[in-house]
C-alpha positions as CSV (number, residue, x, y, z in Angstrom):
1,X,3.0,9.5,-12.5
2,X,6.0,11.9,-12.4
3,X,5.1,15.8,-13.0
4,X,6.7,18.6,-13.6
5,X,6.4,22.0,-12.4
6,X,8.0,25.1,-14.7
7,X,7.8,28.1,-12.4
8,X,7.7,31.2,-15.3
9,X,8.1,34.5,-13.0
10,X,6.6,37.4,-15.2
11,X,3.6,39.3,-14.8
12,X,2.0,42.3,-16.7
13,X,1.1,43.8,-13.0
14,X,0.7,42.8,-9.2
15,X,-2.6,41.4,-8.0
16,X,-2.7,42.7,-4.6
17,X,-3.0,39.5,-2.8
18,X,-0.6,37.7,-4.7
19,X,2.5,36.5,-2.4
20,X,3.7,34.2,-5.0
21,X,7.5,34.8,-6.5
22,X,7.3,37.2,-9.8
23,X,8.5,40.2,-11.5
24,X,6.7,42.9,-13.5
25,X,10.1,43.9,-15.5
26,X,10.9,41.1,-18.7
27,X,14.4,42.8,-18.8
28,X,15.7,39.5,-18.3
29,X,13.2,37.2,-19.6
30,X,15.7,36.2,-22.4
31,X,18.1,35.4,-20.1
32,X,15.8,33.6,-17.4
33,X,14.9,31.2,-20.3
34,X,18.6,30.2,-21.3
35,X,19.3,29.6,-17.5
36,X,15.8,27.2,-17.5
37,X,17.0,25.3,-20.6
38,X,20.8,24.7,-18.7
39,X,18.3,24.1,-15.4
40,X,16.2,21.0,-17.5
41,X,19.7,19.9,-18.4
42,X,21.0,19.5,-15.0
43,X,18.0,17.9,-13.7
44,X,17.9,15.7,-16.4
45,X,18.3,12.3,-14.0
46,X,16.0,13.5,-11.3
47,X,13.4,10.6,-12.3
48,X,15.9,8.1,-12.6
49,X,14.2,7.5,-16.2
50,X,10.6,7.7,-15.1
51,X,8.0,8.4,-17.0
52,X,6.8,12.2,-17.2
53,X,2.8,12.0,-17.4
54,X,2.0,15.9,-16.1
55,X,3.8,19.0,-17.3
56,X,2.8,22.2,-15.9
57,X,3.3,26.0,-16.7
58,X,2.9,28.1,-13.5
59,X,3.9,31.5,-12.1
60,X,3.8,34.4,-12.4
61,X,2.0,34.5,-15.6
62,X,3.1,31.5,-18.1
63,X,0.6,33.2,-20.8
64,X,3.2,35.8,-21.8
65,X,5.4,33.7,-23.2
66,X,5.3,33.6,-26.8
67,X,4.7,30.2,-28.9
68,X,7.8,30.4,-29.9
69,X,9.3,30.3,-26.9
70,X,7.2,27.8,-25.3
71,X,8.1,25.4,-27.6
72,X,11.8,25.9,-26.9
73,X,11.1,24.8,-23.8
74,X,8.9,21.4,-24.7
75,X,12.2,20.5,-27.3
76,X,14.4,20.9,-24.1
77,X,12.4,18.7,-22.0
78,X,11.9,16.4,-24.7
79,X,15.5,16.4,-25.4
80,X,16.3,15.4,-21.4
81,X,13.6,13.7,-20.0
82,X,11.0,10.3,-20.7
83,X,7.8,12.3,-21.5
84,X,4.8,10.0,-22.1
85,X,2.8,10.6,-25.3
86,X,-0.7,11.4,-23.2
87,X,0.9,14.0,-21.1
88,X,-1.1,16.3,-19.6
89,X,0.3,20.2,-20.5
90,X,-1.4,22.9,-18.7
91,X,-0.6,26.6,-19.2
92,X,-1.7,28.7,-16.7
93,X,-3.2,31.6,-18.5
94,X,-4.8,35.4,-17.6
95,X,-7.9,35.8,-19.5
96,X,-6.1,39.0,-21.2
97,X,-3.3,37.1,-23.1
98,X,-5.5,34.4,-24.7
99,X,-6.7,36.5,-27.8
100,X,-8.6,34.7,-30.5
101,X,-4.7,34.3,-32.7
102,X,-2.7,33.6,-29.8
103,X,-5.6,30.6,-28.8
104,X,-4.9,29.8,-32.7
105,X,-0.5,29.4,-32.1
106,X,-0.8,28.0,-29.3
107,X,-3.0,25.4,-30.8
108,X,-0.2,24.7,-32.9
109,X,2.1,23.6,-29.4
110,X,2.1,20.4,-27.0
111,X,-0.3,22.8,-24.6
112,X,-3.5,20.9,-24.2
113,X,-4.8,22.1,-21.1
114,X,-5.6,25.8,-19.6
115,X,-6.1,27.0,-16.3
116,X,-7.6,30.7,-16.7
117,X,-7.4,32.6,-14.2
118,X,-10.7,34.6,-13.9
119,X,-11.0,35.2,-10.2
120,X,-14.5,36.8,-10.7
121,X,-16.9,38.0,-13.3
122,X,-17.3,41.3,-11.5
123,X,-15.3,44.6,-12.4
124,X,-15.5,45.8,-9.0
125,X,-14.0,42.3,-7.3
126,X,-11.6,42.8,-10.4
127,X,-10.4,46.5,-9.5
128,X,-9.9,45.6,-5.8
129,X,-7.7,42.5,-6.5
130,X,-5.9,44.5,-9.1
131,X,-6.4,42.1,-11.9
132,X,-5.1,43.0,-15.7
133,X,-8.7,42.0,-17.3
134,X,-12.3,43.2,-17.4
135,X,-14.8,40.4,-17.8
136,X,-15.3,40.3,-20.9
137,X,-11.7,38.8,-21.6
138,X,-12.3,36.5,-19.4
139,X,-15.3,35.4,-21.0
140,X,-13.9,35.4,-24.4
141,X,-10.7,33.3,-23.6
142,X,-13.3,30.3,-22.7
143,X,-14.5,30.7,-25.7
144,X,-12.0,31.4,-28.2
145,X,-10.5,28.4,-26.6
146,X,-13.3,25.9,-27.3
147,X,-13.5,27.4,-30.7
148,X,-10.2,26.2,-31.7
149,X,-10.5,23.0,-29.8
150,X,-9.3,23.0,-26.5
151,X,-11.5,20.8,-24.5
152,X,-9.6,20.7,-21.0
153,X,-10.1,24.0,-19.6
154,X,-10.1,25.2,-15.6
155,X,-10.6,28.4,-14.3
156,X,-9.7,29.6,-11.0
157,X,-12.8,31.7,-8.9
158,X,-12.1,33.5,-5.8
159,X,-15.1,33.9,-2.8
160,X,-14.4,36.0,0.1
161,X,-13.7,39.0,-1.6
162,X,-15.0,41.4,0.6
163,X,-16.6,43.4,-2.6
164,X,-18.4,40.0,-3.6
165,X,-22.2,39.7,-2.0
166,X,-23.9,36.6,-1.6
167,X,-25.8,37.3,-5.2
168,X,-23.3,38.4,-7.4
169,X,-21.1,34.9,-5.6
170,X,-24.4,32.8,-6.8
171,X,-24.1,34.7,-10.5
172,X,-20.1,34.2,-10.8
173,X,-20.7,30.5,-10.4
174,X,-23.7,30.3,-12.9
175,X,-21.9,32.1,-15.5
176,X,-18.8,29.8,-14.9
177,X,-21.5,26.9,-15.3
178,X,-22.7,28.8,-18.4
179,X,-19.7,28.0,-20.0
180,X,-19.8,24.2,-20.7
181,X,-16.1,23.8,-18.9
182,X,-15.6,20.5,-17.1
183,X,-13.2,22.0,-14.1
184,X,-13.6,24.7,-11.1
185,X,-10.9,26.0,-9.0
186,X,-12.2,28.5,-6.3
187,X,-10.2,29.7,-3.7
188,X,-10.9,31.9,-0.7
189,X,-9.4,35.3,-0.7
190,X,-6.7,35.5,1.9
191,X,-4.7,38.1,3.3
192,X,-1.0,36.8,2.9
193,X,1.7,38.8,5.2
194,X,3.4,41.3,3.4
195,X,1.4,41.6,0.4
196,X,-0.7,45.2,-1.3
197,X,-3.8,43.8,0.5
198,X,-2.3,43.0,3.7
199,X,-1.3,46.6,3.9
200,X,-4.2,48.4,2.5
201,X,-6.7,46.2,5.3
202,X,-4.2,47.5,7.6
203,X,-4.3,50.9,6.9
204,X,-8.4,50.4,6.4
205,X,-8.8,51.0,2.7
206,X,-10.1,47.5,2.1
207,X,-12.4,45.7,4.5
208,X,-10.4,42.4,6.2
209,X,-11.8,39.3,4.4
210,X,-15.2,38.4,6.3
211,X,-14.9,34.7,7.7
212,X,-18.2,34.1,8.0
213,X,-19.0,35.4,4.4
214,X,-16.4,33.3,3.2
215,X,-17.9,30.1,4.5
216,X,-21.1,31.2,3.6
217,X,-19.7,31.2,-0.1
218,X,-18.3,27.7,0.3
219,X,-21.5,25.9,1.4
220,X,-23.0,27.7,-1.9
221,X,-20.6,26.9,-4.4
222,X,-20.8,23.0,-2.7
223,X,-24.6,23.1,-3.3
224,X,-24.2,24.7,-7.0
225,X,-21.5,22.3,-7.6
226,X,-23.4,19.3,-7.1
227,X,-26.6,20.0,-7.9
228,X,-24.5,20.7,-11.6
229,X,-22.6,17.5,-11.8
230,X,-19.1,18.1,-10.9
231,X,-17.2,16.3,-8.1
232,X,-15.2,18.1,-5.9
233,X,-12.3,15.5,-5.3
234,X,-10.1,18.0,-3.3
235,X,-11.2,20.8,-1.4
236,X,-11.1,23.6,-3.9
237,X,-11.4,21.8,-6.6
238,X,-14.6,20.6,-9.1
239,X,-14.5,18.5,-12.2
240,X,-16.8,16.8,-14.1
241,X,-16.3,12.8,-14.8
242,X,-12.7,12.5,-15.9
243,X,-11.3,15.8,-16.1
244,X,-9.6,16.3,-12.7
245,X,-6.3,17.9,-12.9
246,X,-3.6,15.3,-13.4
247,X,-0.5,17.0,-12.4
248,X,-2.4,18.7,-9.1
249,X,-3.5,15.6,-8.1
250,X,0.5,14.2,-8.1
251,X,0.9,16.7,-5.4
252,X,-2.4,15.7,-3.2
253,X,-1.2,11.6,-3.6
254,X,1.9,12.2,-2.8
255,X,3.4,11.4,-6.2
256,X,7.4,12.4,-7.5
257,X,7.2,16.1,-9.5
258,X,10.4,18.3,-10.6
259,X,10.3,21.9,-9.7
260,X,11.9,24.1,-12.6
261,X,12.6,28.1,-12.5
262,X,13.2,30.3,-9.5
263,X,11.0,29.5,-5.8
264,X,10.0,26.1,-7.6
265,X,9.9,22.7,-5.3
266,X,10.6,19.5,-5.5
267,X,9.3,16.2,-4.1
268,X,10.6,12.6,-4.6
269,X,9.4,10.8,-1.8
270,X,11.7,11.4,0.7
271,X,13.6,14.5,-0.1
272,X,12.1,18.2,-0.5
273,X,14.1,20.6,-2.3
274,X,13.1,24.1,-3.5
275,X,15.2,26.9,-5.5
276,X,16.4,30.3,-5.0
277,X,13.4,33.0,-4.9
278,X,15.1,35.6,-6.8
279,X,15.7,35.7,-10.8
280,X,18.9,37.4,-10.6
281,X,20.7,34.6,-8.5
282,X,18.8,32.1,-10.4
283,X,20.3,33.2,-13.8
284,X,23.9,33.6,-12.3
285,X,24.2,30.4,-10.6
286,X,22.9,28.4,-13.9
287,X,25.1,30.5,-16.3
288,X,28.1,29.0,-14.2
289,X,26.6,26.3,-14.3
290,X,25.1,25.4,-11.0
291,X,21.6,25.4,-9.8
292,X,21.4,27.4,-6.0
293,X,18.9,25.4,-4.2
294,X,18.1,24.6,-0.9
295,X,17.1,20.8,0.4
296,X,15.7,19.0,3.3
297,X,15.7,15.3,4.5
298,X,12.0,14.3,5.2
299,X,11.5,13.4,8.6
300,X,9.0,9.8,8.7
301,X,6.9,12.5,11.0
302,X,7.1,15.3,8.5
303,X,6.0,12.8,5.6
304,X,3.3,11.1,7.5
305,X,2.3,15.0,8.8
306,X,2.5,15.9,4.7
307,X,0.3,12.6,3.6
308,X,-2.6,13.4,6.4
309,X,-2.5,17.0,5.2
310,X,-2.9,16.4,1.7
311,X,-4.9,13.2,1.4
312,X,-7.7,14.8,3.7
313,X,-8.4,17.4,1.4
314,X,-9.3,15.1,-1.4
315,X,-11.7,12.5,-1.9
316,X,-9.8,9.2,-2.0
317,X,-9.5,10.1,1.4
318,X,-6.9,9.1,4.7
319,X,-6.0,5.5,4.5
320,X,-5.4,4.7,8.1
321,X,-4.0,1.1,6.2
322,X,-1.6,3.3,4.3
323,X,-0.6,5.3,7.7
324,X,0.5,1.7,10.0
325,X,2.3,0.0,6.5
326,X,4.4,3.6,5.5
327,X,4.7,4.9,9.0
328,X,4.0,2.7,11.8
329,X,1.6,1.9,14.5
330,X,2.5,4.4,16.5
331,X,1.6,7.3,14.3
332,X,-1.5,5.0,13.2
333,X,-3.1,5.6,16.9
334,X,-2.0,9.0,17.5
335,X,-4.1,10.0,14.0
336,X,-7.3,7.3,15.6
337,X,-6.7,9.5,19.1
338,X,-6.8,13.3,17.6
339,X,-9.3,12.0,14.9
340,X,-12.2,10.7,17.6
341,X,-13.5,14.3,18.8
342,X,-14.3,14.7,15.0
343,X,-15.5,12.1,14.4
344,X,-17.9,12.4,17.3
345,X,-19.2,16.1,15.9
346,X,-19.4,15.1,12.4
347,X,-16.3,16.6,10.9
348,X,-14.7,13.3,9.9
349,X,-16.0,10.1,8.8
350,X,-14.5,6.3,8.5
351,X,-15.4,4.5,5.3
352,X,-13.7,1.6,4.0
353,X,-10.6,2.1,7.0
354,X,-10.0,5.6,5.7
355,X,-11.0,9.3,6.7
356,X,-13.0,11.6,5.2
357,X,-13.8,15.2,5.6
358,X,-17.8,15.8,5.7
359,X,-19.2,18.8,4.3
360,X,-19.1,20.5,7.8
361,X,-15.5,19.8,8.5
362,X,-14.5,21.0,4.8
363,X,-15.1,24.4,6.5
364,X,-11.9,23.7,9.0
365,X,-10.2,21.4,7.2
366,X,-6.3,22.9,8.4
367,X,-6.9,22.5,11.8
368,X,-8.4,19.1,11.7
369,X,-4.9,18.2,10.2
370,X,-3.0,20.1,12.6
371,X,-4.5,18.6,15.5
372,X,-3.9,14.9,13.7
373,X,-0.8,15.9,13.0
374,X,2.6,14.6,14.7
């Protein structure tokens, strides 16, 4: 199940907390699109002929990209690459750029999945995280979406905020409920280095992200989530029967995936490789060309400490059988060894020879897979 990733580095404005690679100037968008084309080109053998089941439109903000220009992109990868008639093709999407006729052209493109990002129903957790919408937007996307026929919609939510209470958490996830969408993101707010928010807590304009408020809002949205019907097979992520996200889940199962436009990574099993994080050098490099990127050798410990970190988040689990075939027996009883004091106080669980993450140990999930890490 071979994905890829098209990194699209435009935004309308900064959200404060965002420490993602992007630019708020689309001087160069024209250019940054010929350089991706020449990019697909180049990359055109990474599968070896696999199959391409996932595409996926991140950033930045993939949403202002015209139709038209979208689908320059889908006949390039078309033109290069094995893609499978079922693919799933998410656009990721602020709830400002989906207006009832651009819902209607995109229609009209391969997209067939959104993820929205909506981060919170309130103006107020809006304002503070310096998002382009109001709430209405975001509430009309969803539905100017399902109008026309999109079925496979996400949105993202974000707890922790320190402007969110406990009640308006609870009334953010009923109104996402409201919506008769069969996937939730929800992340917690956190204070990256270097970003608006880091500096604004710093100088104390904005309160620092309250940990125990933040957990507090995980143990509600698990309750709301299951008392609703939607699994959550990784940890910040809810669907209902069917409609997990594809293309994330390549990353959480350690699947192959192509990383396309500037900061983007790639995985194929044993190699990481990830591209320059600046659109100038991006577009310079490809119009000669050549694709700047930089590329690492996967140590067996560094992939056995990338499998236990992404496989205990979700809910296939840690296959300890998976651990002593790929890596050895060695790092098979160094995870048992570091995995026993949690199991003890009711953080992990064994079921079927594999690990799980209880409810409880959801709430410190990274440093249980620090401490079984190599």
């Amino acid at each position: 199940m071979a994905g890829i990733y098209i990194h699209i580095p435009f935004c309308k404005q900064a959200c404060n907390y965002c420490d993602f690679h992007f630019s708020t100037s689309l001087k160069n968008k024209d250019a940054f699109l010929d350089a991706l084309k020449k990019e697909i080109a180049i990359q055109k053998d990474y599968f070896g002929g696999e199959e391409v089941s996932t595409i996926y439109f991140g950033g930045g903000t993939p949403s202002m990209l015209d139709p038209q220009e979208l689908m320059g992109i889908f006949e390039t990868l078309h033109t290069h690459f094995n893609i499978a008639g079922d693919a799933e093709i998410t656009l990721e999407a602020n709830p400002d750029d989906l207006t009832e006729k651009r819902i209607i052209q995109l229609k009209h493109t391969p997209v067939n999945r959104f993820s929205i990002g909506i981060q919170s129903f309130y103006g107020e957790d809006l304002k503070l995280m310096n998002r382009a919408h109001n709430s209405t937007e975001a509430l009309d996307a969803v539905r100017y979406a399902q109008d026309h026929g999109f079925e496979n919609i996400t949105i993202d939510l974000i707890y922790g905020i320190p402007t969110l209470t406990e009640h308006k958490w609870r009334n953010n996830l009923q109104i996402a409920l409201s919506l008769d969408i069969r996937h939730i993101s929800a992340y917690c707010l956190t204070v990256e280095p270097k970003t608006s928010l880091a500096h604004a807590v710093k100088a104390g304009t904005i309160k620092n992200v309250d940990e125990e408020q933040s957990a507090r809002h995980f143990e509600i949205m698990l309750e709301g989530m299951k008392k609703n019907g939607f699994v959550q097979y990784e940890i910040s992520n809810f669907c209902k029967d069917g409609f997990y996200s594809r293309h994330n889940s390549n990353y959480w199962l350690k699947e192959k995936y192509l990383g396309l436009g500037p900061s983007a990574h790639s995985y194929n099993g044993t190699t990481r490789q990830w591209n320059v994080s600046n659109n100038a050098l991006y577009i310079r490099s490809l119009e000669k060309g050549e694709l700047h990127f930089e590329q690492e050798e996967l140590t067996p410990a560094q992939r056995y400490n990338e499998y236990v970190l992404t496989s205990l988040r979700t809910m296939w689990g840690t296959s300890l059988d998976h651990i002593s075939r790929s890596f050895g027996d060695e790092l098979l009883q160094n995870c048992l060894a570091e995995a026993e004091k949690y199991i003890r106080s009711g953080d992990l669980l064994t079921k079927e020879n594999k690990l799980f993450l209880t409810d409880k140990g959801k709430l410190i999930a990274d440093r249980i897979a620090s401490d079984l890490f190599k």
